[in-house]
C-alpha positions as CSV (number, residue, x, y, z in Angstrom):
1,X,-47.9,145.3,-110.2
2,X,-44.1,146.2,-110.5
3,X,-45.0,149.1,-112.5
4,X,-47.5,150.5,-109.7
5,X,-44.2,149.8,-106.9
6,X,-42.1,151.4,-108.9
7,X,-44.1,154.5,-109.3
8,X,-44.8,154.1,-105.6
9,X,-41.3,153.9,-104.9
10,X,-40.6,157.0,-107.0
11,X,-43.0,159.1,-105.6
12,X,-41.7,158.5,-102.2
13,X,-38.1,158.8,-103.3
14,X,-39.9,162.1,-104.3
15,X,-40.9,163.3,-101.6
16,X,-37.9,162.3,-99.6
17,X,-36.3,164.7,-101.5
18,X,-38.3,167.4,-101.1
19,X,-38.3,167.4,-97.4
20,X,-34.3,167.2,-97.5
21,X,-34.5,170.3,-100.1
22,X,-37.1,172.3,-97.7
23,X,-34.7,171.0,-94.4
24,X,-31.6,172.4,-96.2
25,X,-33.7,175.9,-97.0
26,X,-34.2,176.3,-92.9
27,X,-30.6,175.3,-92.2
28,X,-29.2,178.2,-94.2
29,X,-31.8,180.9,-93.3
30,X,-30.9,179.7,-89.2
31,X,-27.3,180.4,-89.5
32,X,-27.4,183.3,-91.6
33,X,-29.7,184.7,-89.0
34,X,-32.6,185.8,-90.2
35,X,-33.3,189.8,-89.8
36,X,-34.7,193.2,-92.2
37,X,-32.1,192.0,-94.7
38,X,-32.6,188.1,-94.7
39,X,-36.2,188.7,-95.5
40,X,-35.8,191.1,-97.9
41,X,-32.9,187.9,-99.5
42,X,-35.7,185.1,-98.6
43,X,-38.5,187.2,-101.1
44,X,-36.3,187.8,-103.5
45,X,-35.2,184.0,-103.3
46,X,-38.8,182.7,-103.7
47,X,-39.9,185.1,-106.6
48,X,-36.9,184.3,-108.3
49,X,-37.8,180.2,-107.9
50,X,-41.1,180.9,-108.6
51,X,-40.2,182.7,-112.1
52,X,-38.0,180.0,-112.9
53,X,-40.8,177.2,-112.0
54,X,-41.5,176.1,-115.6
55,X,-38.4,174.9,-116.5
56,X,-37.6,173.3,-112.4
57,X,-41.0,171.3,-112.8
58,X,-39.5,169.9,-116.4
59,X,-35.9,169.2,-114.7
60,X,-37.4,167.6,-112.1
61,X,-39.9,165.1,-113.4
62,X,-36.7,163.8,-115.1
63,X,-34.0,163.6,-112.0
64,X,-37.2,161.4,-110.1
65,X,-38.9,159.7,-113.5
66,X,-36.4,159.0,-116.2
67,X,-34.7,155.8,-116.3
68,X,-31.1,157.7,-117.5
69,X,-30.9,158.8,-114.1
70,X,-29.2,156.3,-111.0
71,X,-30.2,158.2,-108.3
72,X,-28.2,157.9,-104.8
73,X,-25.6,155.9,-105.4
74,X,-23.6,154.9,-102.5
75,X,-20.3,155.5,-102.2
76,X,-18.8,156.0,-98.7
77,X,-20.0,155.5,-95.1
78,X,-21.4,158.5,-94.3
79,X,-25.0,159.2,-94.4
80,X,-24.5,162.3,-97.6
81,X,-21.9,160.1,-99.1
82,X,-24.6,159.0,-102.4
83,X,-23.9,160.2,-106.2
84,X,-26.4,160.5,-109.1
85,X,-25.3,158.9,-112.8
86,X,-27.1,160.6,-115.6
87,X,-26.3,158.0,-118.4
88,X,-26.5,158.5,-122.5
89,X,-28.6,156.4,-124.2
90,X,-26.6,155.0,-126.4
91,X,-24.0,151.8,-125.5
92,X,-21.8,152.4,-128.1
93,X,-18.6,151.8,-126.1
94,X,-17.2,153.3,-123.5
95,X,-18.5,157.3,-122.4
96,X,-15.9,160.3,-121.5
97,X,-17.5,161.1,-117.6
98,X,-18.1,164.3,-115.5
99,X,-17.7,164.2,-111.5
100,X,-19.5,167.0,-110.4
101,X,-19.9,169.1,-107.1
102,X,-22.5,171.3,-106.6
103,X,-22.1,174.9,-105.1
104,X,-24.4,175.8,-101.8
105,X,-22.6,178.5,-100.0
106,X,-21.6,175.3,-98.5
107,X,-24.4,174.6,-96.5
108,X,-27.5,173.6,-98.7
109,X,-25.1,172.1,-101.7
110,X,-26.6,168.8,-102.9
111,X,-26.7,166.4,-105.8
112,X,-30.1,167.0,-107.7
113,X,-28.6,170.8,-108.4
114,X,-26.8,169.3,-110.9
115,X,-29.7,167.8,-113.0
116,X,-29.9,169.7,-116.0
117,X,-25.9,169.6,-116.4
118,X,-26.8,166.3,-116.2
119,X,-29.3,166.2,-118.7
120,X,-28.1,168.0,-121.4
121,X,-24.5,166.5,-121.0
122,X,-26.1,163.0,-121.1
123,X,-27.8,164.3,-124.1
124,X,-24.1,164.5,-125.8
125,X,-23.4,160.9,-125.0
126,X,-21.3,162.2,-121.9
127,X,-22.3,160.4,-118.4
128,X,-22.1,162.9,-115.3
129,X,-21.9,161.5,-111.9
130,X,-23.3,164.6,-109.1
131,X,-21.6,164.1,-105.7
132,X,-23.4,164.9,-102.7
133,X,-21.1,165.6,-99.6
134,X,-21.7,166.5,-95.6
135,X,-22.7,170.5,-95.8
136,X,-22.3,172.5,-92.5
137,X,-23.3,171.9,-89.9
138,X,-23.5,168.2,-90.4
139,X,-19.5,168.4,-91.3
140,X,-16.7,171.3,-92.1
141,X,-14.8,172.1,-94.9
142,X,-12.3,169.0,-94.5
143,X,-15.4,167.0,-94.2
144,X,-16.5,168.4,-97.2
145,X,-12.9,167.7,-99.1
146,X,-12.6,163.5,-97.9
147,X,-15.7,163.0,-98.7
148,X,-15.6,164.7,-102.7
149,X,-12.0,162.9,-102.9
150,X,-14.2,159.6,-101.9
151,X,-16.6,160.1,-104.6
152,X,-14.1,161.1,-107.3
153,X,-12.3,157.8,-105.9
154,X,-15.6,155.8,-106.6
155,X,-16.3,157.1,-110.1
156,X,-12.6,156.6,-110.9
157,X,-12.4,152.6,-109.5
158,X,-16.3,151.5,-110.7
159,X,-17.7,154.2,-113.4
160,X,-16.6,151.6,-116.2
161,X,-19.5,149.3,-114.6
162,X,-22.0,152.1,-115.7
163,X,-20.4,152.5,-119.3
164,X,-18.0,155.1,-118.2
165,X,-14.5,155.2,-119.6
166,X,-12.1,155.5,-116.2
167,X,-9.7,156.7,-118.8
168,X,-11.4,160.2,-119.7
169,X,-12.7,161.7,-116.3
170,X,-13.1,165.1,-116.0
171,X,-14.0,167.2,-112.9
172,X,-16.2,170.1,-112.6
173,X,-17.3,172.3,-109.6
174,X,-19.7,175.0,-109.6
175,X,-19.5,178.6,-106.7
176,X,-18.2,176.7,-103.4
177,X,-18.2,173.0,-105.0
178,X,-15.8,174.8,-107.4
179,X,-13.5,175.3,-104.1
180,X,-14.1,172.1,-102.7
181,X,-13.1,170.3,-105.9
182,X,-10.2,172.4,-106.7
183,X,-9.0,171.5,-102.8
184,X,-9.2,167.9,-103.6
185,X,-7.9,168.2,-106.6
186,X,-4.5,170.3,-105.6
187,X,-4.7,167.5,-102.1
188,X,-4.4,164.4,-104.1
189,X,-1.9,166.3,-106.3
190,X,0.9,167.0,-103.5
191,X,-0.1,163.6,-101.7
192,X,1.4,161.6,-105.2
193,X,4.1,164.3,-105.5
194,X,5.2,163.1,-101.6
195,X,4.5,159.0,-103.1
196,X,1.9,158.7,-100.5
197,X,-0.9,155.5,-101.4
198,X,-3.9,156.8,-102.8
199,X,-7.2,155.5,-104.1
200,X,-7.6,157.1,-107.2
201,X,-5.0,159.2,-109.7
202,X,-4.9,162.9,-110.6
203,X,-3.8,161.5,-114.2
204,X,-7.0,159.8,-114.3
205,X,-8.6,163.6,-114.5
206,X,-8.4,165.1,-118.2
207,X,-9.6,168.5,-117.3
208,X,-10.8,170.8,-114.4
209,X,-13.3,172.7,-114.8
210,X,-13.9,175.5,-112.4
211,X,-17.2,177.6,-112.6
212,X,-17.5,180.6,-110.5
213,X,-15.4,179.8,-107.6
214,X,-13.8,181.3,-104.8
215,X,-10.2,180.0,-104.6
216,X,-8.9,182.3,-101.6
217,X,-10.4,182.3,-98.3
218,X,-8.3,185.3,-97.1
219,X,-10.1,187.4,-99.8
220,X,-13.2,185.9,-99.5
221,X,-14.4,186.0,-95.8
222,X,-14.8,189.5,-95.8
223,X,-16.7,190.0,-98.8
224,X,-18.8,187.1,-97.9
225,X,-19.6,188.7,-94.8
226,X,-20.7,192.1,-96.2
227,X,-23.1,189.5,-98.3
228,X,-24.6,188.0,-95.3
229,X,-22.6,184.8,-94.6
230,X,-21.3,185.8,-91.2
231,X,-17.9,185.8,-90.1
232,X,-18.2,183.7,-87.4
233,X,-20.1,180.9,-89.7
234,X,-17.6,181.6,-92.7
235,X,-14.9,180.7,-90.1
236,X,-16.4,177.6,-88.4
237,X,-17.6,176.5,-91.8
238,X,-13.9,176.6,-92.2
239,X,-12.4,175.5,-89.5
240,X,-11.4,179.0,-88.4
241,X,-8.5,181.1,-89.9
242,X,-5.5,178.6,-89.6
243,X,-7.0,176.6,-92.3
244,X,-7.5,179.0,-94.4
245,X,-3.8,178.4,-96.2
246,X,-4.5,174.7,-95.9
247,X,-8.1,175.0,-97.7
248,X,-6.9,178.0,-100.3
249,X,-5.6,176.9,-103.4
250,X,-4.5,180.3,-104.9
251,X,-2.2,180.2,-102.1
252,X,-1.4,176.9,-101.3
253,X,0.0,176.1,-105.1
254,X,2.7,179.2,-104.6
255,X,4.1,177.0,-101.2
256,X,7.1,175.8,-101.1
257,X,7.9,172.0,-102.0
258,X,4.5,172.4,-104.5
259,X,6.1,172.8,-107.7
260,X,5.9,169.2,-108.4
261,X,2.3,168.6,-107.4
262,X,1.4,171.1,-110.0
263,X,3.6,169.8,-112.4
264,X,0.6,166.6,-112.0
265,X,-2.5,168.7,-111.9
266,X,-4.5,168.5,-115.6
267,X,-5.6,171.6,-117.7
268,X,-7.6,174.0,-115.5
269,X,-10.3,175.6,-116.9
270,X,-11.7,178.7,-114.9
271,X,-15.4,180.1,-116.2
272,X,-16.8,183.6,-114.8
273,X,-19.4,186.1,-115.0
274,X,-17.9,189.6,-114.9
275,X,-20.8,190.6,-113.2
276,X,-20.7,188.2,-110.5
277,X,-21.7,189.4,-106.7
278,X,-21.3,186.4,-105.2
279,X,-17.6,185.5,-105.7
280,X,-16.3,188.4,-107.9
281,X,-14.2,187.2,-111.3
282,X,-10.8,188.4,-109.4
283,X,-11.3,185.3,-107.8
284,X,-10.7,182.8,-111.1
285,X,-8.2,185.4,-112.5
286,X,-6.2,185.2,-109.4
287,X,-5.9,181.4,-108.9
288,X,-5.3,180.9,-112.9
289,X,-2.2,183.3,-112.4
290,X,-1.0,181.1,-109.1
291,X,-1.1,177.5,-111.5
292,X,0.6,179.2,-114.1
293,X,3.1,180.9,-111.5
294,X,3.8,177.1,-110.3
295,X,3.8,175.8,-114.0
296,X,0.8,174.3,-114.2
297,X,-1.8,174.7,-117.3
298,X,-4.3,177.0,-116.4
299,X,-7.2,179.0,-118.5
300,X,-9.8,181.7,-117.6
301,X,-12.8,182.6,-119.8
302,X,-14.6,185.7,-118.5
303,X,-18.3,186.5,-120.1
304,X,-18.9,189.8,-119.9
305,X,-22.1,191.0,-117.8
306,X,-23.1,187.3,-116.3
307,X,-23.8,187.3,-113.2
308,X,-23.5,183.8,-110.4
309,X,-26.1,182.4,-111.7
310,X,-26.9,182.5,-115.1
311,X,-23.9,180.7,-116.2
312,X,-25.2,177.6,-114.6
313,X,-28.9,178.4,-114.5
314,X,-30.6,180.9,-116.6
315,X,-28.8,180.3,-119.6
316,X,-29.1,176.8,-119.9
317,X,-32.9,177.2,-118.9
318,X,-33.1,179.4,-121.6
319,X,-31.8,176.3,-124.2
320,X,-30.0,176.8,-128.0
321,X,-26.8,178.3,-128.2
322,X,-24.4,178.3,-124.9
323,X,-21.1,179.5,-125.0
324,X,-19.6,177.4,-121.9
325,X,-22.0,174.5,-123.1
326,X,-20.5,174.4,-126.1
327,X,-16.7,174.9,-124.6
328,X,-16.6,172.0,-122.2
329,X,-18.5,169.9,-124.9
330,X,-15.7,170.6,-127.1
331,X,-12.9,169.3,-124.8
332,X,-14.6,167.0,-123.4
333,X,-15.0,165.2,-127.0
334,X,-11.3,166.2,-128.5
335,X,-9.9,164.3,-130.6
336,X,-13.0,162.4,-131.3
337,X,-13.8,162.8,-134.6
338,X,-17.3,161.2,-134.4
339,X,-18.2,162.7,-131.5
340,X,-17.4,166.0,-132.6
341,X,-19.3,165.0,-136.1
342,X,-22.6,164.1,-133.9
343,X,-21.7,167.6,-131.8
344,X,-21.9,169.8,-134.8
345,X,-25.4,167.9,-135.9
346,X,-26.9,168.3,-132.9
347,X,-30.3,170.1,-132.1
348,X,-30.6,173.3,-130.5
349,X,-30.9,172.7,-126.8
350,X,-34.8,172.9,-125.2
351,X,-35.9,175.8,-124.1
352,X,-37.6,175.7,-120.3
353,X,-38.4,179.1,-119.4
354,X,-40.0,181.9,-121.7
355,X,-37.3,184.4,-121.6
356,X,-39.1,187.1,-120.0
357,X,-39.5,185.6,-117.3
358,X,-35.6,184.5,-117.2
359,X,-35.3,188.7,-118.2
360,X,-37.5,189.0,-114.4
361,X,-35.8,186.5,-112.5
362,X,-32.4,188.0,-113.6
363,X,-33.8,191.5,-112.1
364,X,-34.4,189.7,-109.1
365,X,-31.9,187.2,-108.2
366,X,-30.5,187.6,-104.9
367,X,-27.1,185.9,-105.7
């Protein structure tokens, strides 16, 4: 009996999800504005999810069926404010943790995008925590920071309950939850460097990792634009162009008084595709040159001829050898010797998707 509930429950948690997934589609689509060049985005979209299908099926069935995965976790008031744990499964002492924010343009970011980081990290004895936040229209961008900065603040004060070590956190963003994270990241930074009370550390954070991110909104509004993310959404999404300063990093680090803050901040760690539409790799370049401007430690690693995308999704679809796997593996588990032992044993990761249809979808992406 408490098997068949908890399928029931399951199934429904299911299709909760779904609907929120297939609400979140119609939400982007309406304030794009659909026209000739939306439809021509929204086939390209489907054909590309439709190529990819074999391996979202597989990802899936874990995120609502496996038992590693604590799905909606609550950690704030709000009605977005939940976070997934994906969880080893071995106990053998405390794990280092990921806190990680999904990209989303954002307005359809959410937590299940991050299951197969979450898989394949728990897979390396690493627990990941995705944190969902309020997209637009449902909040703006300082919305979108407070609620992030809650999360992190959650995983930082209780992730030792789940097995985590609070001690060896690391945060990760990916396209616009790579902006969001870096904002609250650089925020809680100048708010210790000014001895204001806080919730969680910046010391507690070992590493950023930054992957494909836009890190200036002055570059970025017109080139988002010319994509099909309207001006006028881009700035209310924003909070219109006297935040921009307040909510760009690359430029808020070179203000005056911020020396100290980035004195705080941990190694940064910027990953991009060269051939990246979506948020060129100028982008990462730009802000790694600001950090190191302001003293800080900053890093970027640039693979030649990925695009927005495959970094995240095609290539660890596509399973065995993975250059950024392996990099944030590797400091995420430094100076652990048995760690690194188990690392260097491991398996070749699963493949998902027969790689001619990754070679299609790659022909089609829209991003």
């Amino acid at each position: 009996m408490d098997r068949q509930t908890s399928l029931s429950q399951d199934i429904g948690h299911a299709a909760a999800e779904t609907y929120l997934v297939t609400r979140l589609a119609f939400t982007l689509l309406r304030y794009l504005g659909v026209g000739y060049r939306w439809y021509t985005r929204l086939i390209a979209l489907l054909c590309y999810a439709l190529l990819l299908m074999p391996g979202f099926v597989q990802v899936a069935y874990f995120y609502f069926f496996s038992s590693q995965v604590r799905r909606s976790v609550v950690y704030g008031d709000q009605p977005r404010n939940r976070l997934d744990l994906y969880l080893p499964t071995s106990n053998n002492g405390p794990k280092p943790v990921v806190v990680f924010v999904t990209g989303g343009a954002w307005i359809i970011g959410y937590k299940a995008w991050g299951s197969l980081l979450g898989l394949q990290l728990a897979e390396r004895d690493v627990i990941v925590a995705c944190v969902d936040y309020r997209n637009f229209p449902q909040g703006t961008i300082s919305d979108m920071v407070k609620d992030v900065s809650q999360g992190v603040s959650f995983v930082c004060n209780v992730i030792a309950r789940y097995g985590g070590d609070p001690n060896r956190i690391y945060l990760m963003g990916q396209s616009a939850g790579a902006h969001i994270s870096a904002c609250v990241l650089l925020e809680q930074a100048i708010k210790e460097s000014r001895g204001e009370s806080t919730t969680w550390s910046v010391s507690q954070i070992k590493a950023y990792f930054g992957l494909s991110g836009g890190y200036n909104l002055f570059n970025l509004v017109d080139h988002f634009h010319n994509r099909g993310l309207y001006r006028s959404v881009f700035l209310s999404i924003m909070e219109g162009k006297e935040s921009f300063e307040q909510y760009s990093p690359e430029v808020r680090i070179k203000g005056p008084g911020n020396r100290e803050a980035a004195s705080l901040l941990p190694p940064i760690k910027l990953f991009h595709g060269t051939s990246d539409l979506s948020i060129p790799s100028d982008a990462s370049i730009n802000l790694a040159e600001a950090l190191k401007g302001a003293g800080a430690e900053a890093e970027v690693i640039l693979y030649e001829g990925k695009s927005h995308t495959d970094l995240f999704l095609q290539d660890p679809l596509r399973g065995g050898k993975d250059d950024l796997f392996d990099h944030l593996v590797a400091v995420i588990h430094a100076g652990d010797e048995e760690a690194l032992a188990k690392d260097a044993l491991a398996p070749p990761r699963k493949r998902f998707v027969p790689e001619i249809l990754l070679r299609l979808a790659s022909l089609i992406s829209p991003f």
